[in-house]
N, C-alpha and C positions, 0 to 999 in steps of 0.2 A: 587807491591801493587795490590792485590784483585781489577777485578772491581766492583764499587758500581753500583748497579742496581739504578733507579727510583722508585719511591715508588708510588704502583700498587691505583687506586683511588678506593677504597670499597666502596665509596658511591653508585656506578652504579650498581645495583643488573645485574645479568646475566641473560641469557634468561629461563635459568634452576633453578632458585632461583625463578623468577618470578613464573614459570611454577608451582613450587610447592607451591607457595603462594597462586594462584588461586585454585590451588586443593584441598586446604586444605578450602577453601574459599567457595565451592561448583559450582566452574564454569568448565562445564561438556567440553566443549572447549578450558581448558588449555593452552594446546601446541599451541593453535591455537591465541590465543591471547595474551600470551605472545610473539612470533612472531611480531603480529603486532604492539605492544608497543613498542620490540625492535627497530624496521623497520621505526619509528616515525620518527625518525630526532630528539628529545628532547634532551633535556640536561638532567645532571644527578639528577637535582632535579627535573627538571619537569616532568622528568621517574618516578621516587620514587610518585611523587605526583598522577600521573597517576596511577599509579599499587593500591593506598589507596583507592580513588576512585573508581576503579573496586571492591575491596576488599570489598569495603562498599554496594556495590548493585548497581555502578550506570553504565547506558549499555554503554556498551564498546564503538559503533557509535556516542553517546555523550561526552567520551572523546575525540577519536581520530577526532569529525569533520564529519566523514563520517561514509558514508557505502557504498558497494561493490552489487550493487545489478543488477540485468542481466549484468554483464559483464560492469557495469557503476562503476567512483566512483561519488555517489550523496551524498553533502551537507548535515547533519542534525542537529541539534541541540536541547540543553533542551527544554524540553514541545512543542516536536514535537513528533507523533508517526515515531517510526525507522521500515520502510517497512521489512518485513518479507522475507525469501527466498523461503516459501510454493507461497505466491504471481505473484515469475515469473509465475505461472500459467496463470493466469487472462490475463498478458502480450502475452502470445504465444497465447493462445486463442483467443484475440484480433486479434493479427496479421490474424489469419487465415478466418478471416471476413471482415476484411479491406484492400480498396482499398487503393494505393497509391492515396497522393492528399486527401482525405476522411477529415472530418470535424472529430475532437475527444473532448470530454467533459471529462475531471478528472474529477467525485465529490469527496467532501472529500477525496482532493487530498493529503493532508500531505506537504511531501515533495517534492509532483511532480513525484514518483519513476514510478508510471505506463505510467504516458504520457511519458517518458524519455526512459521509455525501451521500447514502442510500433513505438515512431519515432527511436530509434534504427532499430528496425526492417522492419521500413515498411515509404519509402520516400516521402516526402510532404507534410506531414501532416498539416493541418491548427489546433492548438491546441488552446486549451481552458482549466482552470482550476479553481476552488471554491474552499476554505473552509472557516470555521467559525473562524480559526485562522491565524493571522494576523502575526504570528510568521509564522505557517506555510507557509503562502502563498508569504512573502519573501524569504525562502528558497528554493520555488517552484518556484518564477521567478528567483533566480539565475542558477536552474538546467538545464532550460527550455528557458534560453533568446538564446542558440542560434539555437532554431527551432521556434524565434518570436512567441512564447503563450502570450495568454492575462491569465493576472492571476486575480479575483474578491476574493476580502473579502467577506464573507457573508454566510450565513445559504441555505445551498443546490440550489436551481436552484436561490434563489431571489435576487442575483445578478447584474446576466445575461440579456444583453441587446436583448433587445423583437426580434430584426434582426436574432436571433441566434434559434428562437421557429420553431420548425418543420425543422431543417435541419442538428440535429447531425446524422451520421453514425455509431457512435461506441461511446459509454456510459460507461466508466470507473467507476467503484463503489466499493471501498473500505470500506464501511460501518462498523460502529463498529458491531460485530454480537456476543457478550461472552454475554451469560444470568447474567442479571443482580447479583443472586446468587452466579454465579462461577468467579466472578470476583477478588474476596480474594481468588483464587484459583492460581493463577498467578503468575509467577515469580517474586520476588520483581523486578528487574529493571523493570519491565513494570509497577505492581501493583503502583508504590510509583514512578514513574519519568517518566509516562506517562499522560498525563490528561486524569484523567477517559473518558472525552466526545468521546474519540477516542476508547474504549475498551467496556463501557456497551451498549449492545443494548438492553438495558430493561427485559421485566420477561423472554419471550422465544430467543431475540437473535435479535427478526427481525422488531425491532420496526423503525428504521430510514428507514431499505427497505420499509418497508409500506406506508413510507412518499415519498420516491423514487417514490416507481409507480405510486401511485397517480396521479404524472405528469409528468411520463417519457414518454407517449404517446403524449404527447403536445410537448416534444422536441425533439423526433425521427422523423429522417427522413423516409420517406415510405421506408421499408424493411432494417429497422437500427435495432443494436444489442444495449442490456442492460448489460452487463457484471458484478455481484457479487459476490465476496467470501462467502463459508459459512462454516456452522461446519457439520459434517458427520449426526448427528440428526435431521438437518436442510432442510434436501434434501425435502421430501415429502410438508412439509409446505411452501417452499420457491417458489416447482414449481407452487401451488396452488396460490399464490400470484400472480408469471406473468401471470398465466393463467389468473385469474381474474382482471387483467390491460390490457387484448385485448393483449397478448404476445402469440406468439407461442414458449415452453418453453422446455427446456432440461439440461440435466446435462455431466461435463465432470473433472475428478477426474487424481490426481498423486499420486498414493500408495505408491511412496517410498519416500514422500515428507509428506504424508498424506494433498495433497491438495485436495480441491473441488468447483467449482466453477459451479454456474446457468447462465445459457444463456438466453435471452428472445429477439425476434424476432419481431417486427413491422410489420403489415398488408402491402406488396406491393403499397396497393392501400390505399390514406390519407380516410380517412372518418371524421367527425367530433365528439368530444367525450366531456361531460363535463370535468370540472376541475377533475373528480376522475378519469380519465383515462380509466376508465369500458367499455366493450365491452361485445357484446350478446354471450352465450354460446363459449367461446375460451376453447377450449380443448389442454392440454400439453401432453408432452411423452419424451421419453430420444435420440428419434433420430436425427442425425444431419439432417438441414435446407439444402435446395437446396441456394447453394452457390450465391450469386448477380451476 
């Protein structure tokens, strides 16, 4: 007698079914995330249900849970912004300004992704992180609980306990910066399953930076960094800004990433400044800072 085989489960799409589902779907990293849906551990429905989902627009870090970012896997979830891989920028940049032990502030921290990759890199870190979502900021204390960050609800610095004013080291700023305009410009999984508040930074980009500097000289320590992301149009307007918050300011870019990222530098020496942050004639440039 013949042996009878088992009869093969068709339910479980394959990674190469997948694969062309996505491509036909318009996700330009295919192969790349049909992988990781295989690689899930799921079962064979909740594969199927996963693969729809993607299919439908919604980003792939949402389904699976996470994302993979400096060499991290961090935590994220719906109507959280999913950190970007142009971003490690901001992260190494960091590192290259801070000391070990150094005081670190995420604003509009998300999910925690940059204070998570800058204590990767750089030991001791006493952290600190904000945002205005409440979703986000428990995601950012599970990322973050085992380098003890304090994590705050709330709208940019307002927070933050007064003890913390005039003694960060390094300023983390993830700032939404898409002109208001080009924000229907967007991929749908960001457009449609990110809350806008993480994406528009108003007419030219740099509406919540503004809000930033204002009082980021109140909560720099003497000869502390401001760290934000921008868009490649953004450079000249952005250095204007730190200049004009008493920043000594510069820029530093990854072309094969098209990243870009503004630095701004805190006077050595504290001086006193109203709530705007303003300081007399600070003039910017693109050169690196004499290191702390």
């Amino acid at each position: 007698m013949p042996h009878r085989q088992h009869p093969v489960d068709s339910a479980r799409p394959t990674e190469a079914a997948m694969t062309a589902r996505l491509r036909a779907a318009g996700c330009v990293f295919a192969e790349d995330e049909a992988r990781l849906l295989a690689a899930s551990g799921a079962g064979d429905e909740r594969l199927l249900e996963m693969l729809e989902q993607r299919v439908v627009g919604l980003p792939l870090e949402h389904i699976l849970g996470w994302v993979d970012f400096c060499g991290l896997r961090l935590l994220v979830g719906p109507g959280v912004f999913v950190p970007r891989q142009r971003s490690a920028l901001l992260v190494t940049a960091a590192a290259d300004v801070t000391a070990p032990g150094a005081t670190v502030l995420d604003l509009c921290c998300g999910c925690g992704a940059l204070a998570a990759g800058l204590a990767h890199l750089v030991p001791g870190l006493r952290l600190h992180a904000t945002d205005i979502s409440g979703a986000a900021v428990a995601l950012a204390h599970r990322n973050l609980s085992r380098h003890g960050a304090r994590c705050y609800e709330g709208d940019l610095f307002a927070p933050l306990p007064a003890a913390l004013r005039g003694t960060v080291d390094t300023l983390l700023c993830n700032t939404p910066y898409v002109p208001s305009a080009q924000v229907g410009n967007l991929p749908p999984e960001a457009r449609l399953h990110e809350p806008r508040a993480t994406l528009d930074g108003g007419a030219d980009g740099l509406e919540v930076q503004r809000r930033v500097v204002q009082e980021a000289r109140e909560w720099l320590a003497p000869g502390g960094h401001l760290l934000v992301e921008i868009g490649e149009d953004q450079e000249a307007a952005c250095l204007d800004l730190l200049a004009a918050g008493g920043l000594r300011a510069w820029t530093r870019r990854d072309d094969d990433v098209g990243a870009l990222v503004a630095i701004g530098q805190a006077p050595r020496v504290r001086r006193e400044y109203g709530r705007s942050g303003s300081a007399p004639s600070a003039a910017h440039s693109k050169m690196v800072p004499e290191q702390p």
